[in-house]
mmCIF file as Biopython writes it, N, C-alpha, C and O atoms, coordinates in Angstrom:
data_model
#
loop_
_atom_site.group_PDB
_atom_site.id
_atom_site.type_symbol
_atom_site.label_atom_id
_atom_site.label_alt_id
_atom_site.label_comp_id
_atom_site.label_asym_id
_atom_site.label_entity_id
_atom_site.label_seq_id
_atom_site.pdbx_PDB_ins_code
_atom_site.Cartn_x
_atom_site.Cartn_y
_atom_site.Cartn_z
_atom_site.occupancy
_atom_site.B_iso_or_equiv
_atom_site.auth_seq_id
_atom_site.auth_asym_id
_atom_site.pdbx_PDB_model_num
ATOM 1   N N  . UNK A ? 1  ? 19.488  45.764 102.383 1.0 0.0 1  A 1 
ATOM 2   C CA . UNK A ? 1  ? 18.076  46.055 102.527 1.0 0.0 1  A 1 
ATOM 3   C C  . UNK A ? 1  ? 17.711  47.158 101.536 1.0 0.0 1  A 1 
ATOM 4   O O  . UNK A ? 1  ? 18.164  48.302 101.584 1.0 0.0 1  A 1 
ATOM 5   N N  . UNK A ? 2  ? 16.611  46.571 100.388 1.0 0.0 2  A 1 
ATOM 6   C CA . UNK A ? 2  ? 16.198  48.049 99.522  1.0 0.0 2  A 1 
ATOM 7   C C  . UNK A ? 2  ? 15.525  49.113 100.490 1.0 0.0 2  A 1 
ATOM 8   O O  . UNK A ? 2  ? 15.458  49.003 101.715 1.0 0.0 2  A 1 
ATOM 9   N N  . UNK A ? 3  ? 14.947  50.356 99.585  1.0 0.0 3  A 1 
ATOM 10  C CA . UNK A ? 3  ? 14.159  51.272 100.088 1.0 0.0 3  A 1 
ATOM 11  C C  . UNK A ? 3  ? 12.916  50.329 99.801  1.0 0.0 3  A 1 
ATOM 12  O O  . UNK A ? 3  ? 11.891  50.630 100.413 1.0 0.0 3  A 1 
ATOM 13  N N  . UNK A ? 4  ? 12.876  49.540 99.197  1.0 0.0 4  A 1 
ATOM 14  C CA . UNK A ? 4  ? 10.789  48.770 99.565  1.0 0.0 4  A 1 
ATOM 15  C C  . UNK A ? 4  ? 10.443  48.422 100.578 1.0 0.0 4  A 1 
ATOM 16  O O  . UNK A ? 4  ? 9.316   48.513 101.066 1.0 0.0 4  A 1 
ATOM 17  N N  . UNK A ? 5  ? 11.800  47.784 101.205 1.0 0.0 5  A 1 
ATOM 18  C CA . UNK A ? 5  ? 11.725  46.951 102.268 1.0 0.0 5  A 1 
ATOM 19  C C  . UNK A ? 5  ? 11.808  47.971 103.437 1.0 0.0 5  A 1 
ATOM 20  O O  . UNK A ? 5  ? 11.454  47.592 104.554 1.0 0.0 5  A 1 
ATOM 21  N N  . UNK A ? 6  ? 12.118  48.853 103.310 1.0 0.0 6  A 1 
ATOM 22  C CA . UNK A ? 6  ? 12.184  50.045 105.051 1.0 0.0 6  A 1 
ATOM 23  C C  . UNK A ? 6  ? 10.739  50.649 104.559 1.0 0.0 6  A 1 
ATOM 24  O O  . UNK A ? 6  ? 10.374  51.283 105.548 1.0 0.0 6  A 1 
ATOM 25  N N  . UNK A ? 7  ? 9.784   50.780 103.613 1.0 0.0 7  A 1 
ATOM 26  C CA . UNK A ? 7  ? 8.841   51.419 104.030 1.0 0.0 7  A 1 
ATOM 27  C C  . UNK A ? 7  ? 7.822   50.338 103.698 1.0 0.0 7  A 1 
ATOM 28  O O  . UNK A ? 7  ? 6.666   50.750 103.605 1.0 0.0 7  A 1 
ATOM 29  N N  . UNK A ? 8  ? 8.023   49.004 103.496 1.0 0.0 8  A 1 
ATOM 30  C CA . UNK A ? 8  ? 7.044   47.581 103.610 1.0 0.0 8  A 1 
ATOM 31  C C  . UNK A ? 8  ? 5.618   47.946 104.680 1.0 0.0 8  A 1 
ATOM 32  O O  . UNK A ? 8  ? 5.711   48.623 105.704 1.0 0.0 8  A 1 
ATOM 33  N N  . UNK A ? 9  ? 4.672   47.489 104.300 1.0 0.0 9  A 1 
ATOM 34  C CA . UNK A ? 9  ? 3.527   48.013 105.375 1.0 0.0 9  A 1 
ATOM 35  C C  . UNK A ? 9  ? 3.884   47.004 106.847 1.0 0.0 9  A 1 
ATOM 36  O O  . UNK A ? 9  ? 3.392   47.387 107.909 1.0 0.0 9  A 1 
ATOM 37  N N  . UNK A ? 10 ? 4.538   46.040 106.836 1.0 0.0 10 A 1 
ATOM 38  C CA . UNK A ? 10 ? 5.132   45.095 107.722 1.0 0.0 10 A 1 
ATOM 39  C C  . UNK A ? 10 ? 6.082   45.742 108.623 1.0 0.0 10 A 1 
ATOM 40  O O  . UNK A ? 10 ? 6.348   45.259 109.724 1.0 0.0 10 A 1 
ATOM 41  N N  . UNK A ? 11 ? 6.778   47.193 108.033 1.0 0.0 11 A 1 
ATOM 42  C CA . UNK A ? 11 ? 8.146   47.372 108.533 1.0 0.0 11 A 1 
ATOM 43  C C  . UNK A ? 11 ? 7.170   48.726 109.186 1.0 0.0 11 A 1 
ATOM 44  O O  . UNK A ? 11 ? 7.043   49.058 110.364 1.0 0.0 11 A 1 
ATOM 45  N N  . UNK A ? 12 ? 6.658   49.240 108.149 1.0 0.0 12 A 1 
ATOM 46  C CA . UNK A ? 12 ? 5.548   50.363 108.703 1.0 0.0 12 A 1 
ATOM 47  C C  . UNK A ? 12 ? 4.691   49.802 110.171 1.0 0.0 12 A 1 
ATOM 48  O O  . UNK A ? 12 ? 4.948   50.454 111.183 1.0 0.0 12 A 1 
ATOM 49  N N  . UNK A ? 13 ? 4.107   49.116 110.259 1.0 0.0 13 A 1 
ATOM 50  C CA . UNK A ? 13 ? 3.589   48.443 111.399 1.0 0.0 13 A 1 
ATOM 51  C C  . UNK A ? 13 ? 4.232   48.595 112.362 1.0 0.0 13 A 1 
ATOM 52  O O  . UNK A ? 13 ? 3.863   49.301 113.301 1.0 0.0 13 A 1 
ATOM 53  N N  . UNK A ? 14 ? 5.948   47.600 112.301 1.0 0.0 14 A 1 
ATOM 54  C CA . UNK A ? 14 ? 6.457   47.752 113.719 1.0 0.0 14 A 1 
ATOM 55  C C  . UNK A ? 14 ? 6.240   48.834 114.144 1.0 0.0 14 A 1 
ATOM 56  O O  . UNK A ? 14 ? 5.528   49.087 115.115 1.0 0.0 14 A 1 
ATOM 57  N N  . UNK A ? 15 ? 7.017   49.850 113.249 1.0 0.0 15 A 1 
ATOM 58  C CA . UNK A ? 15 ? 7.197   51.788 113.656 1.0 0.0 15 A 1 
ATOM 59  C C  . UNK A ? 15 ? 6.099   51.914 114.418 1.0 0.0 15 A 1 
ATOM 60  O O  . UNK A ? 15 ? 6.079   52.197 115.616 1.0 0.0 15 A 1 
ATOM 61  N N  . UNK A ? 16 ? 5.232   51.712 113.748 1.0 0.0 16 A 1 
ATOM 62  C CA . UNK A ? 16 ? 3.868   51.794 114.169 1.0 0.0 16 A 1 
ATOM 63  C C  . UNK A ? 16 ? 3.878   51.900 116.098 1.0 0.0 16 A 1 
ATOM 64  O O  . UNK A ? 16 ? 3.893   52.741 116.997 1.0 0.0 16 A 1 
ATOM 65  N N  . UNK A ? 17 ? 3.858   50.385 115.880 1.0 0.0 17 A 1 
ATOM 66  C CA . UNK A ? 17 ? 4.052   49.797 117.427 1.0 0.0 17 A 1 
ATOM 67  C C  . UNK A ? 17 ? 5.003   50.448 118.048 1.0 0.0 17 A 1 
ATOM 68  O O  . UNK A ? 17 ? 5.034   51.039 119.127 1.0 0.0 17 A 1 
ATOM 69  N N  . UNK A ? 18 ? 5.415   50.348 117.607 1.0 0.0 18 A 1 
ATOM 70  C CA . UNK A ? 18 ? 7.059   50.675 118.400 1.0 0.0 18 A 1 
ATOM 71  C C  . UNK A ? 18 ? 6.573   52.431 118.993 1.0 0.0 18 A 1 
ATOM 72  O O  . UNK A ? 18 ? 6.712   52.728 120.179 1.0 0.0 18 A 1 
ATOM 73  N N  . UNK A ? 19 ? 6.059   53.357 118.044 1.0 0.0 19 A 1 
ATOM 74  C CA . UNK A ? 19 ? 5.751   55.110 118.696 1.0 0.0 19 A 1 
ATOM 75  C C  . UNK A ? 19 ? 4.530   54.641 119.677 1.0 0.0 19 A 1 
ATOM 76  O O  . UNK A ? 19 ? 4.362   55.312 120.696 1.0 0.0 19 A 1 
ATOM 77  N N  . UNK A ? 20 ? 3.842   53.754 119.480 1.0 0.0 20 A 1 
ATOM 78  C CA . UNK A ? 20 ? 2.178   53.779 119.934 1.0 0.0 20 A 1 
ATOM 79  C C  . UNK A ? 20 ? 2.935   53.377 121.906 1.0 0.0 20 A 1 
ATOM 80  O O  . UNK A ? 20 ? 2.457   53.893 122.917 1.0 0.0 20 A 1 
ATOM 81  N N  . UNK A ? 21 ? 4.263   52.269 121.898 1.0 0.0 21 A 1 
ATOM 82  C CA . UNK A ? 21 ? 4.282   51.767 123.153 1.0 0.0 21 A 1 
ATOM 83  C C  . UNK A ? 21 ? 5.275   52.927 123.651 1.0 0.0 21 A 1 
ATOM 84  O O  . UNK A ? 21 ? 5.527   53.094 124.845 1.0 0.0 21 A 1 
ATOM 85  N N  . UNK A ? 22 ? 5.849   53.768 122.548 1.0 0.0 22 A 1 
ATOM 86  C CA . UNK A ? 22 ? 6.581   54.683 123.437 1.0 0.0 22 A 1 
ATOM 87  C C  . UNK A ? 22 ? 5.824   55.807 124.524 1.0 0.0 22 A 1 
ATOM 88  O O  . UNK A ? 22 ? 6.061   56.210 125.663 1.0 0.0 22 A 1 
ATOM 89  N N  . UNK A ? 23 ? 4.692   56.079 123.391 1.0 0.0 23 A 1 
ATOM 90  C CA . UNK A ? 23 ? 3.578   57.141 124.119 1.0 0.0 23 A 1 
ATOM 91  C C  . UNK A ? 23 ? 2.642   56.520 125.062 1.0 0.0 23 A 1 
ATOM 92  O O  . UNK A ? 23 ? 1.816   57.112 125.757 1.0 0.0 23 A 1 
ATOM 93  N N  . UNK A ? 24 ? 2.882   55.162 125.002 1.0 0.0 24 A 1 
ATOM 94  C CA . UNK A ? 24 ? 2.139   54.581 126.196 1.0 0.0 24 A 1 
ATOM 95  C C  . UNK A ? 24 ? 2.636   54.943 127.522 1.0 0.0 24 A 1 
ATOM 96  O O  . UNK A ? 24 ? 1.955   55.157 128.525 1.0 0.0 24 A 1 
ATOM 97  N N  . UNK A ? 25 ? 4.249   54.994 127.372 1.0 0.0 25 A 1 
ATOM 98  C CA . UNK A ? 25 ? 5.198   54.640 128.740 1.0 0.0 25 A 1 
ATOM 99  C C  . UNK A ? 25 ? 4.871   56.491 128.775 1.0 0.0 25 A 1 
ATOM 100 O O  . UNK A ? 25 ? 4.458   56.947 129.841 1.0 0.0 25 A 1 
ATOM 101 N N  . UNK A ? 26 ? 5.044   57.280 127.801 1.0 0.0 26 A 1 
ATOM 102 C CA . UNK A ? 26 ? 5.206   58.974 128.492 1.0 0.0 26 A 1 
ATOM 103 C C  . UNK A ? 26 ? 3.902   59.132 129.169 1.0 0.0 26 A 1 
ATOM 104 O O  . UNK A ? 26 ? 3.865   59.629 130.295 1.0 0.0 26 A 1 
ATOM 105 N N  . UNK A ? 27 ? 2.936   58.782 128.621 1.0 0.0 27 A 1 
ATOM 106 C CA . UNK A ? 27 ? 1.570   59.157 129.071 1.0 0.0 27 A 1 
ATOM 107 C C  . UNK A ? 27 ? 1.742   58.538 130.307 1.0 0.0 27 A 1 
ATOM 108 O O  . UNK A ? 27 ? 2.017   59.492 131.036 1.0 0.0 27 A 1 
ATOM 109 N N  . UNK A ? 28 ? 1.752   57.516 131.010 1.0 0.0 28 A 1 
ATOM 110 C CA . UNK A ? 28 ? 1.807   56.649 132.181 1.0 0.0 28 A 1 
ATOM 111 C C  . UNK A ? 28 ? 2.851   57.758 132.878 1.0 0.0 28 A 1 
ATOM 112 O O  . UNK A ? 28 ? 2.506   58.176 133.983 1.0 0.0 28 A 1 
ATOM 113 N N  . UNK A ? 29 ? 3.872   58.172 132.416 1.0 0.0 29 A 1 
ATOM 114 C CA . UNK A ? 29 ? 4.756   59.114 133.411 1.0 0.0 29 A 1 
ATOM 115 C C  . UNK A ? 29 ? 4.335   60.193 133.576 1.0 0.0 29 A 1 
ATOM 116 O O  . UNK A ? 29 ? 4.344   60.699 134.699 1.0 0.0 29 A 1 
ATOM 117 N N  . UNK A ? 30 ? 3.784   60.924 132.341 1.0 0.0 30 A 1 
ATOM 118 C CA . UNK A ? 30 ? 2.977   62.295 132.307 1.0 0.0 30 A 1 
ATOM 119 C C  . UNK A ? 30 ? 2.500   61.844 134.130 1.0 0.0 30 A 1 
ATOM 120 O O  . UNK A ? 30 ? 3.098   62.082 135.180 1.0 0.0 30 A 1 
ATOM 121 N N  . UNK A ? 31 ? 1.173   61.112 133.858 1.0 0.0 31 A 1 
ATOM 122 C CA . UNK A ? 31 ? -0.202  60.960 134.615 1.0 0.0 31 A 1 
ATOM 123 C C  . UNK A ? 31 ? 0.849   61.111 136.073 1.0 0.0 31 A 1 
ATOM 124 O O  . UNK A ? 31 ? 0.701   62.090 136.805 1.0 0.0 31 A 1 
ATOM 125 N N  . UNK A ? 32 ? 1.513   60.436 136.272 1.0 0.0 32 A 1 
ATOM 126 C CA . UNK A ? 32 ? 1.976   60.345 137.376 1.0 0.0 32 A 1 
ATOM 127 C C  . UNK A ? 32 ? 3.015   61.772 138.545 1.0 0.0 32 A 1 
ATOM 128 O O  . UNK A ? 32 ? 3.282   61.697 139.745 1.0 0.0 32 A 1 
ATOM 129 N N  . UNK A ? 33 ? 3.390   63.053 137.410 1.0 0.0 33 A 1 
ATOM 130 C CA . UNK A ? 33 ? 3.231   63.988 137.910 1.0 0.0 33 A 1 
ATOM 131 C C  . UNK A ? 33 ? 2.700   64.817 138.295 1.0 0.0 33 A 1 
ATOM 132 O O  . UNK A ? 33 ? 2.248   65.527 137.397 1.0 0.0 33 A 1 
ATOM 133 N N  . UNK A ? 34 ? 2.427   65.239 139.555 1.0 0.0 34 A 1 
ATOM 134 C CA . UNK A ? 34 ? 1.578   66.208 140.057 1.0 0.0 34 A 1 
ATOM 135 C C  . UNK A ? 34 ? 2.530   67.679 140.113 1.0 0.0 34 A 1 
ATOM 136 O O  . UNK A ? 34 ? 3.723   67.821 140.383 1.0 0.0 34 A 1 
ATOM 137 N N  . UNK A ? 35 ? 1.599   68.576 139.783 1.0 0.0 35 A 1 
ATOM 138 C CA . UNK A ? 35 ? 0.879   68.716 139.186 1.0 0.0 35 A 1 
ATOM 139 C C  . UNK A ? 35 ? 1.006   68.671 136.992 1.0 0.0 35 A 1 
ATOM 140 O O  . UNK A ? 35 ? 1.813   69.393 136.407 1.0 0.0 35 A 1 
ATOM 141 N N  . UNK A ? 36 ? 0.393   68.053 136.507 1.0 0.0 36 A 1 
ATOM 142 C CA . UNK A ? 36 ? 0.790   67.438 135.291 1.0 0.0 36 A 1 
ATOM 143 C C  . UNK A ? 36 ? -0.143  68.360 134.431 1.0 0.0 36 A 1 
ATOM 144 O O  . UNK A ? 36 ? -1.133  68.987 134.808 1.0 0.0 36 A 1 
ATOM 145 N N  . UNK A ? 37 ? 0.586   68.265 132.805 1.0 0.0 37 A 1 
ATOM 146 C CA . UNK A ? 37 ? 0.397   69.762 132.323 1.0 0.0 37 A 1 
ATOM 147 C C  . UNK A ? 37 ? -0.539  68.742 131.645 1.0 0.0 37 A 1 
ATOM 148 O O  . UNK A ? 37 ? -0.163  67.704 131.101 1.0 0.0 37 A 1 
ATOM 149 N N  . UNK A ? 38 ? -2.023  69.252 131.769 1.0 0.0 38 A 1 
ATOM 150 C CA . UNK A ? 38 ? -3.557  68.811 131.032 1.0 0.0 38 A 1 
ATOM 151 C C  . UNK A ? 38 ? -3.577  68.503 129.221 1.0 0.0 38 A 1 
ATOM 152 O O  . UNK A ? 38 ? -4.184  67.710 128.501 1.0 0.0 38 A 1 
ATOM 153 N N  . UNK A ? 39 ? -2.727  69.425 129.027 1.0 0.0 39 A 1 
ATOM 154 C CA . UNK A ? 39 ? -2.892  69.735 127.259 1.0 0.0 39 A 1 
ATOM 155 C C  . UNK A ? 39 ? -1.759  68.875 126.792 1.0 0.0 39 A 1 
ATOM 156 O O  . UNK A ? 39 ? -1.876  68.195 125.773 1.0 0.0 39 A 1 
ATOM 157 N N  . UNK A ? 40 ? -0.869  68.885 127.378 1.0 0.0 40 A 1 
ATOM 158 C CA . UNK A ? 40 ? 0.287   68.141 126.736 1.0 0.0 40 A 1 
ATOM 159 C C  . UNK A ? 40 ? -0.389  66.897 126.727 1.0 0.0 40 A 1 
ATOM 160 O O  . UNK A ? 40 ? -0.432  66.463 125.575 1.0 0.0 40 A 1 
ATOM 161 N N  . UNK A ? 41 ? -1.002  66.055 127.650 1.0 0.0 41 A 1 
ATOM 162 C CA . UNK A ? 41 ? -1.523  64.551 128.242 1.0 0.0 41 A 1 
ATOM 163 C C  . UNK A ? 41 ? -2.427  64.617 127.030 1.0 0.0 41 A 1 
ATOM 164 O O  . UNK A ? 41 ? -2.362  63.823 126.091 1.0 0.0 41 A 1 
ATOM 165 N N  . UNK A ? 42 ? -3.165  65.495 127.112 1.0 0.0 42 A 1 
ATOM 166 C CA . UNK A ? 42 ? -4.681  65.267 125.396 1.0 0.0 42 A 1 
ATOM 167 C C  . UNK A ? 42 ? -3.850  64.903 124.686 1.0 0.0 42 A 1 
ATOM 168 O O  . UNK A ? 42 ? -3.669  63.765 124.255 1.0 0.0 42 A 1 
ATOM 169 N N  . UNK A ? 43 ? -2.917  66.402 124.387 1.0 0.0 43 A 1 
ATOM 170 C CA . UNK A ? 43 ? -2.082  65.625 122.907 1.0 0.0 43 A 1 
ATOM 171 C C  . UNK A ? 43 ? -1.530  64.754 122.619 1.0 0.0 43 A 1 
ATOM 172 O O  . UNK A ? 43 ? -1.174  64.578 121.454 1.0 0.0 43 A 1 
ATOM 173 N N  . UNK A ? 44 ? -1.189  63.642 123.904 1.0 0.0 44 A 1 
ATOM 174 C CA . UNK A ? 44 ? -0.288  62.845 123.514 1.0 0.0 44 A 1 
ATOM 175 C C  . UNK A ? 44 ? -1.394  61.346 123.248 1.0 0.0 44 A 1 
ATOM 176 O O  . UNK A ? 44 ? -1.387  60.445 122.410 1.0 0.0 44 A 1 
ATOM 177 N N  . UNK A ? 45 ? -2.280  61.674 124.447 1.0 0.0 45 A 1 
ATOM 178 C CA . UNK A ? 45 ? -3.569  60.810 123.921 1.0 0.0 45 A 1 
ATOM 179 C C  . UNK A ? 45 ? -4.108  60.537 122.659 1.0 0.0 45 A 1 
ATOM 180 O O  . UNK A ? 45 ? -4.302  59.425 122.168 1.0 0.0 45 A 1 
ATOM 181 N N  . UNK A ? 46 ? -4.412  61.999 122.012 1.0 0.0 46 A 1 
ATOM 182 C CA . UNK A ? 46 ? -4.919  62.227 120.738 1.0 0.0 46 A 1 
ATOM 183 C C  . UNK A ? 46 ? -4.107  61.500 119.474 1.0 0.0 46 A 1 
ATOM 184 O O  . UNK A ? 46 ? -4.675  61.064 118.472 1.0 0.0 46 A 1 
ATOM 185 N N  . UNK A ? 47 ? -2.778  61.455 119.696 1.0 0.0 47 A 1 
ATOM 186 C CA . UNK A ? 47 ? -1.415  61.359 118.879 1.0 0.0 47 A 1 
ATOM 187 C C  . UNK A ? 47 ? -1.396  59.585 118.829 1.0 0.0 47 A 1 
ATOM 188 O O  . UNK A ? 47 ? -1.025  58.792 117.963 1.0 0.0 47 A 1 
ATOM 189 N N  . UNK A ? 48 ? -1.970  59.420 120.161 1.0 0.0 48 A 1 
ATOM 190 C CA . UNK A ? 48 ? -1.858  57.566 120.426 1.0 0.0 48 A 1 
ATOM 191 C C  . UNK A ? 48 ? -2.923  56.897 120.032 1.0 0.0 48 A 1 
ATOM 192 O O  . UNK A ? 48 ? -3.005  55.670 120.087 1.0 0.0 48 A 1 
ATOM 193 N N  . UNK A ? 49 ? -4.018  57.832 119.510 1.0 0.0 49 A 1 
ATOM 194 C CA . UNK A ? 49 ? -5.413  57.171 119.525 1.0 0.0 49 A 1 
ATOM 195 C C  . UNK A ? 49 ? -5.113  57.215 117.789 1.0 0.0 49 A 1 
ATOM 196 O O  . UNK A ? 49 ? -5.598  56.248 117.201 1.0 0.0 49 A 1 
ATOM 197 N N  . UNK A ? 50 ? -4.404  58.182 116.951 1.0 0.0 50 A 1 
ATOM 198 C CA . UNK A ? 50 ? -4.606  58.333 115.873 1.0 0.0 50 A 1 
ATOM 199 C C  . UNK A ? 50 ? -3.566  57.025 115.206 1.0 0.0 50 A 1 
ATOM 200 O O  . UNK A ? 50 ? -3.799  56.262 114.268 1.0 0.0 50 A 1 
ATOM 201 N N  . UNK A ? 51 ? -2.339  57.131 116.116 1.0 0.0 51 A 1 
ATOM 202 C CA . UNK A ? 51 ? -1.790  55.824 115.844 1.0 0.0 51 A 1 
ATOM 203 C C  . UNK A ? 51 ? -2.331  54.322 115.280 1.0 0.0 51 A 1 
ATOM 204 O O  . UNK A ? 51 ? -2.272  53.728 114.203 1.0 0.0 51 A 1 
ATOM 205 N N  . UNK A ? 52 ? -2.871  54.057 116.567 1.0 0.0 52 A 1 
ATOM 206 C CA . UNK A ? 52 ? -3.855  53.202 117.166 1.0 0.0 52 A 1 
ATOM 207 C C  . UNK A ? 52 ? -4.667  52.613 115.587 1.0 0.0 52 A 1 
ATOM 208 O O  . UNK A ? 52 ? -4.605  51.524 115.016 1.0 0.0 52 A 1 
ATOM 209 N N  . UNK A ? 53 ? -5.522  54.093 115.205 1.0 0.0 53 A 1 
ATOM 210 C CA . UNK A ? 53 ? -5.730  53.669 114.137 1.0 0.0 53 A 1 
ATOM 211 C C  . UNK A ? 53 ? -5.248  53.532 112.729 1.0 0.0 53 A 1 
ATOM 212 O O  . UNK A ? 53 ? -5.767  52.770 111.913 1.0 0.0 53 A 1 
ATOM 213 N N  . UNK A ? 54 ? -4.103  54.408 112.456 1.0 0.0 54 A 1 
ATOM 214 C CA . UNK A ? 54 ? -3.233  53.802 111.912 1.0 0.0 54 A 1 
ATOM 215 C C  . UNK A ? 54 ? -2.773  51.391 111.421 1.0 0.0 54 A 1 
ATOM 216 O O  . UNK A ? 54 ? -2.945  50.469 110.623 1.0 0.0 54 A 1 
ATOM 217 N N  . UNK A ? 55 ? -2.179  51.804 112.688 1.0 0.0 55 A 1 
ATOM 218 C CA . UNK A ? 55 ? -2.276  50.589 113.213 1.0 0.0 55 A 1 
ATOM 219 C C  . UNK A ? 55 ? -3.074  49.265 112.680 1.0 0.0 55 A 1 
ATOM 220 O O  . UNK A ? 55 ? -2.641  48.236 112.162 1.0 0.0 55 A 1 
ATOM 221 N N  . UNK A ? 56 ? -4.303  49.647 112.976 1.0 0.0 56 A 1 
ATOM 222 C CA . UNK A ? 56 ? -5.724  48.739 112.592 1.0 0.0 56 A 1 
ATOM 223 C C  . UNK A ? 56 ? -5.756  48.791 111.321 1.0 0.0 56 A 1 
ATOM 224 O O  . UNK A ? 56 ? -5.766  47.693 110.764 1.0 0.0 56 A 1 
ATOM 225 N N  . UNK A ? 57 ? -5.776  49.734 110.644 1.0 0.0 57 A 1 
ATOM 226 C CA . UNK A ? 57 ? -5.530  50.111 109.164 1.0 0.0 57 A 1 
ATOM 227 C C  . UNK A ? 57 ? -4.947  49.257 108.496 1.0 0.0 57 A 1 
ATOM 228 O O  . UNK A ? 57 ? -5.511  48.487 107.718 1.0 0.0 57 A 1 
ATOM 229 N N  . UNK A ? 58 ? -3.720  49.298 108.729 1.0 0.0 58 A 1 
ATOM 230 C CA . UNK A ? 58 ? -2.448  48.507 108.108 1.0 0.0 58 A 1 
ATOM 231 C C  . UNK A ? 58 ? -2.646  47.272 108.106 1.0 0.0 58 A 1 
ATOM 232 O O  . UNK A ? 58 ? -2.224  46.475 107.268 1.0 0.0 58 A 1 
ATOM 233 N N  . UNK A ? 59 ? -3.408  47.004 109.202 1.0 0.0 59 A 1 
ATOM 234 C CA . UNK A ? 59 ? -3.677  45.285 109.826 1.0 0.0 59 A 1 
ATOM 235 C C  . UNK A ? 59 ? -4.583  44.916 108.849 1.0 0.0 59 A 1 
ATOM 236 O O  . UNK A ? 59 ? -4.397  43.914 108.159 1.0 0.0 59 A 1 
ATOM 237 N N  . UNK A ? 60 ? -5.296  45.447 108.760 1.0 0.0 60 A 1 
ATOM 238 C CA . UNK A ? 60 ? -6.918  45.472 108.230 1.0 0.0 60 A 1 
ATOM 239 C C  . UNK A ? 60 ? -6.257  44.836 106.326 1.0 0.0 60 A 1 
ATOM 240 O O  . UNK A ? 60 ? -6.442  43.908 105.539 1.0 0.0 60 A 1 
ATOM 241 N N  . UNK A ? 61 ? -5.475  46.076 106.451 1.0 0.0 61 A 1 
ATOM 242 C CA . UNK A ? 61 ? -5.089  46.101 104.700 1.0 0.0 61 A 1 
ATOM 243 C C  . UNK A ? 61 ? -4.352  44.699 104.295 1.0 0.0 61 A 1 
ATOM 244 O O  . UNK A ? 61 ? -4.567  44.150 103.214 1.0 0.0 61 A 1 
ATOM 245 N N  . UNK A ? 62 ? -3.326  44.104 105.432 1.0 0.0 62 A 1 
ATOM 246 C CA . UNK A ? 62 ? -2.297  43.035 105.126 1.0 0.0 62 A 1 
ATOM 247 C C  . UNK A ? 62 ? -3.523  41.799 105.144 1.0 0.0 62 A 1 
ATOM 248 O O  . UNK A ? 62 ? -3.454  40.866 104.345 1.0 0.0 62 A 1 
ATOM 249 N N  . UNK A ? 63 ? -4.362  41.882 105.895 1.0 0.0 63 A 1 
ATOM 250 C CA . UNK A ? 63 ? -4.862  40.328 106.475 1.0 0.0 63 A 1 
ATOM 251 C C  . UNK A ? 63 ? -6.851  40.723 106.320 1.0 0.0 63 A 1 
ATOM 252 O O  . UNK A ? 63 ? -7.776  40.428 107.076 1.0 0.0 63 A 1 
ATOM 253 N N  . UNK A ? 64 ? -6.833  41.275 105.358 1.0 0.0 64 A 1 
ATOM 254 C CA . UNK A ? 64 ? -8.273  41.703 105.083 1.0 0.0 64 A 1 
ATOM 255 C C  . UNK A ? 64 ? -9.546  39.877 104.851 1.0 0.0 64 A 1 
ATOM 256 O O  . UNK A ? 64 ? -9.470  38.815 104.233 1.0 0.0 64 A 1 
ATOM 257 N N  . UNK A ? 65 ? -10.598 40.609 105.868 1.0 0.0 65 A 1 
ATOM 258 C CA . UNK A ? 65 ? -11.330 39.599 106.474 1.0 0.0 65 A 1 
ATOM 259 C C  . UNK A ? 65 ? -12.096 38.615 104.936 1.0 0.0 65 A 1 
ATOM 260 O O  . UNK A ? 65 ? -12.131 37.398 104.754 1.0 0.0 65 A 1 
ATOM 261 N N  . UNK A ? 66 ? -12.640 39.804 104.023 1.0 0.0 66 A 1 
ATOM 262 C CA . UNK A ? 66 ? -13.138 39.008 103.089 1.0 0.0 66 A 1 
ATOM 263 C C  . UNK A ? 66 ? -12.718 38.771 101.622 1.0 0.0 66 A 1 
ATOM 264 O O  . UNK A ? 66 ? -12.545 39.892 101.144 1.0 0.0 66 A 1 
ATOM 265 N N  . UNK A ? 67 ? -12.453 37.748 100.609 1.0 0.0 67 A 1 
ATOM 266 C CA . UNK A ? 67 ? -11.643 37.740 99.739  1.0 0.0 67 A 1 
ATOM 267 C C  . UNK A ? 67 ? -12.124 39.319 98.693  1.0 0.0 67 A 1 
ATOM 268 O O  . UNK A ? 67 ? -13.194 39.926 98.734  1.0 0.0 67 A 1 
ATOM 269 N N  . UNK A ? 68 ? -10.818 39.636 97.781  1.0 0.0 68 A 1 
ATOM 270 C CA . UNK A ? 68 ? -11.098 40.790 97.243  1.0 0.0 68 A 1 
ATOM 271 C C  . UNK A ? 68 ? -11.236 40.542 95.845  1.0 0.0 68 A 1 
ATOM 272 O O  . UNK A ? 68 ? -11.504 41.466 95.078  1.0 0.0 68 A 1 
#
């Protein structure tokens, strides 16, 4: 496997996915301790939302809607 191929926007994506469903599962555990620390939960929100768009980005760039 070259170095093109580990940072491919395809290979970038999974990563992608792959941090976005990890912070899905902490946030879901965060929420579920009482009493649960407020700021840590934003940040991890904030961190998943920026992903998120990340994410769309990449999508957007591989499979773009109108010819260029």
């Amino acid at each position: 496997m070259t170095f093109e191929n580990l940072r491919s926007p395809d290979r970038q994506l999974i990563e992608l996915r792959m941090e976005h469903a990890d912070l899905n599962a902490s946030i879901d555990r965060l929420s579920q301790v009482v009493p649960h620390d407020e700021l840590l939960l934003r940040r991890l929100k904030k961190r998943r939302l920026a992903l998120r768009d990340q994410i769309h980005q990449i999508e957007r760039d591989l499979d773009p809607k109108e010819p260029a």
